[in-house]
DRENVEX-11536 format. One line per 5 residues: number of its first residue (from 1); their letters; for each residue x negated, y negated, z of N, C-alpha, C. Coordinates in pm, whole numbers, plus 50000, padded with zeros to 5 digits. Example, Ala and Ser with C-alpha at 12.3 -4.5 7.8 and 13.67 -1.06 7.14 Angstrom:
// DRENVEX-11536
1> AS> 48681/50569/50780/48770/50450/50780/48680/50330/50780  48715/50225/50708/48633/50106/50714/48710/49997/50787
//
This chain:
// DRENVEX-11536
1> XXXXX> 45038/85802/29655/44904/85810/29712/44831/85680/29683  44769/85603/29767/44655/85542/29739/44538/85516/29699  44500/85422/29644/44369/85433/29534/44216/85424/29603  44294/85410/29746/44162/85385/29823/44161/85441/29951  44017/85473/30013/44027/85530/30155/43891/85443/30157
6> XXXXX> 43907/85452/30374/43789/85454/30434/43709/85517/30499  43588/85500/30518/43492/85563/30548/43395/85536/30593  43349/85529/30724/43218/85498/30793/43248/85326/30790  43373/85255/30810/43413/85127/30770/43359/85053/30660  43353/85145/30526/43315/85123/30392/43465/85116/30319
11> XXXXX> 43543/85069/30242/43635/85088/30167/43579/85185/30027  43657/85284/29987/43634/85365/29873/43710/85380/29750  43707/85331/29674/43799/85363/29588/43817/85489/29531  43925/85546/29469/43942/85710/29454/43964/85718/29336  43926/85807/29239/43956/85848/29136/43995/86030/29128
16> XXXXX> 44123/86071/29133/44116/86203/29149/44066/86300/29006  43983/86365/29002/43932/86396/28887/43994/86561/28845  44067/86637/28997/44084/86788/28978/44178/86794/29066  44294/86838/29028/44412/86854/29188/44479/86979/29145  44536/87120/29211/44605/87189/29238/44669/87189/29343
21> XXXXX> 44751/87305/29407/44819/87293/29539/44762/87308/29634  44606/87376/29616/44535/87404/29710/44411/87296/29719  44334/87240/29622/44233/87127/29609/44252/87058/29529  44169/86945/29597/44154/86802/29548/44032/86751/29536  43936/86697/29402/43834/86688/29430/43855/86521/29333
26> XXXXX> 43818/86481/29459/43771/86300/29394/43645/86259/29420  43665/86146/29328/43511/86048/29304/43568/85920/29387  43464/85935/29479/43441/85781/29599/43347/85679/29511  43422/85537/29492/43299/85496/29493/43314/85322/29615  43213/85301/29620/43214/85212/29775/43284/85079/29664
31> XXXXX> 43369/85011/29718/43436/84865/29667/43372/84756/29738  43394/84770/29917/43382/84641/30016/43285/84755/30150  43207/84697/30148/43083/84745/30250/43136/84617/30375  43160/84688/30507/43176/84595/30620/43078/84534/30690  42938/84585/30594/42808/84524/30663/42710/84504/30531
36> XXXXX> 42585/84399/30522/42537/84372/30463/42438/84518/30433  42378/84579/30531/42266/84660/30527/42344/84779/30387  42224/84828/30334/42211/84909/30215/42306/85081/30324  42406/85149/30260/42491/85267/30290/42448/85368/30258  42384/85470/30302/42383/85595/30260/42435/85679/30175
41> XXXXX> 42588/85643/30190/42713/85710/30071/42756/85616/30069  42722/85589/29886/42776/85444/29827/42851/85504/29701  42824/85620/29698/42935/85706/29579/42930/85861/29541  42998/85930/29567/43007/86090/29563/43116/86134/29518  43125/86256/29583/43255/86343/29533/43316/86368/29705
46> XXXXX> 43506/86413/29718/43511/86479/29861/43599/86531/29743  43565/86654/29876/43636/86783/29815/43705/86846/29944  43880/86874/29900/43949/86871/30005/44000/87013/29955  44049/87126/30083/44081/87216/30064/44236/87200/30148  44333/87205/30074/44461/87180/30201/44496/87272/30252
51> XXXXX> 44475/87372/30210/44531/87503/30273/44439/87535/30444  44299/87544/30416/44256/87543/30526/44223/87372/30601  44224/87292/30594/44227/87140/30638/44106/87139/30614  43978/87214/30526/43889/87187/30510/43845/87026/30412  43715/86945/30432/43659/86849/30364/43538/86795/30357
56> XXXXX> 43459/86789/30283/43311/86776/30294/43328/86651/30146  43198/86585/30153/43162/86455/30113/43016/86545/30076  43003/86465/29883/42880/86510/29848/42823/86388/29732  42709/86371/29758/42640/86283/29665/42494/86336/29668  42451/86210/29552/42291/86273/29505/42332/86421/29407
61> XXXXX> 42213/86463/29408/42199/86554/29375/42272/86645/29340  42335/86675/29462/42460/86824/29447/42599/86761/29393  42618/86593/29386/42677/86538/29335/42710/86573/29218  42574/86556/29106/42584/86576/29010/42547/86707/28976  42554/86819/29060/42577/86975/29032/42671/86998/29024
66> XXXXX> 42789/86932/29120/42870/86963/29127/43014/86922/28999  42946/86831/28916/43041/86755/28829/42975/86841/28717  42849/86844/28687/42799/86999/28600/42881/87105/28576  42858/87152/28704/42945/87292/28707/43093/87312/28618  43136/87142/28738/43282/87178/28751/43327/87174/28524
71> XXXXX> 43270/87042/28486/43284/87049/28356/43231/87166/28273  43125/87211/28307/43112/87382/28212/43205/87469/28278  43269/87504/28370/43321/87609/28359/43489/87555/28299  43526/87466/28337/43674/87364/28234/43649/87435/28089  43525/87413/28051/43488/87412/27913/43466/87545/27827
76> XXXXX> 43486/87636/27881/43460/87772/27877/43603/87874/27814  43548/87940/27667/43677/87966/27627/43755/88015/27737  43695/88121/27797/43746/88213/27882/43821/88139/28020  43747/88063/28072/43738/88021/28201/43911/87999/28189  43971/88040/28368/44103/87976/28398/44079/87934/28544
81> XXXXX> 44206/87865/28551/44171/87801/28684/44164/87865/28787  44177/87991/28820/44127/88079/28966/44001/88073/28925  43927/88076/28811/43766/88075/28824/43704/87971/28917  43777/87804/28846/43790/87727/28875/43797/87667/29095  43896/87781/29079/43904/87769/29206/43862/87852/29318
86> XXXXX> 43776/87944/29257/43706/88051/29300/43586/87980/29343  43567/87884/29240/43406/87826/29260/43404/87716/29383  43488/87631/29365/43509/87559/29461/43523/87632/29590  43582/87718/29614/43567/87786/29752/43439/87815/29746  43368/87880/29706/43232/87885/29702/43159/87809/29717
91> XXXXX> 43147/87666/29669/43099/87575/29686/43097/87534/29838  43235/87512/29841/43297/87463/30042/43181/87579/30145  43220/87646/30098/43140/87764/30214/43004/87798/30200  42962/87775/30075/42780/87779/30079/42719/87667/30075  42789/87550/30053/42716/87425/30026/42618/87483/29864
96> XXXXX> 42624/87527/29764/42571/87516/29674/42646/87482/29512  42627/87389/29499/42726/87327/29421/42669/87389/29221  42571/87404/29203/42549/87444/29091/42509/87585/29064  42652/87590/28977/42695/87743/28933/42593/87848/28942  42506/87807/28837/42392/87891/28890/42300/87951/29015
101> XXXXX> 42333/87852/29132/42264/87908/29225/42369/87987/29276  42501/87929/29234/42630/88071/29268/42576/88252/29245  42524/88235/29130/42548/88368/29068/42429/88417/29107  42281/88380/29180/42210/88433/29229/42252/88531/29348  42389/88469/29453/42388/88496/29598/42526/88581/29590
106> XXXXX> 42603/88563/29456/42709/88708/29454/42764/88730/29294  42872/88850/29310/42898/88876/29240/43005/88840/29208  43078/88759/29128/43248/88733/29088/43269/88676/28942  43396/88613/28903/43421/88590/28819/43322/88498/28773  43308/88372/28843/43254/88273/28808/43103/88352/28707
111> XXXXX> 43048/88442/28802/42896/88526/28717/42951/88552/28641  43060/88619/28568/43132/88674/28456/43095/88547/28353  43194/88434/28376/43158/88307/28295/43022/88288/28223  42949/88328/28328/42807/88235/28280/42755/88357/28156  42786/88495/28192/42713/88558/28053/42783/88573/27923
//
């Protein structure tokens, strides 16, 4: 695999931070900009689902909800990786990347974790 992708004709460098058979979640960060003007996404997370060909691109904010999350629930005696990967589907499909606003909108393991 390569250390780099493109994007919006930005070069990215990749750091994979989480991989199973089903996801992949890396850190973009911009190397070579093909234009002088200031980029919108100059560094985030994509989060790839292979099973469904799903992929979404996240920075700012939910960026760093999403690197929150993902490290408290790693960190958790209990936690295993279907939690893990429970959340991330969750994430893909609600767009809400911090756990907590998870456990407002249902009920699953991941809510288990947090009490």
């Amino acid at each position: 695999m390569r250390d780099f992708t493109y994007l919006d004709a930005g070069r990215f460098s990749i750091v994979n931070i989480y991989r199973t058979k089903r996801f992949d979640v890396d850190r973009l960060d911009l190397n070579w900009p093909s234009s002088p003007e200031h980029r919108d996404f100059v560094r985030g997370f994509r989060m790839v689902d292979h099973e469904d060909g799903n992929r979404i691109f996240i920075h700012g904010t939910d960026a760093d909800d999403l690197i929150f999350s993902m490290a408290y629930l790693m960190h958790q005696d209990d936690s295993k990786e279907a939690d893990l990967e429970e959340y991330i589907l969750q994430c893909m499909a609600s767009k809400q990347f911090l756990v907590t606003e998870q456990k407002k909108t249902s009920s699953s393991p991941v809510e288990e974790i947090l009490h």
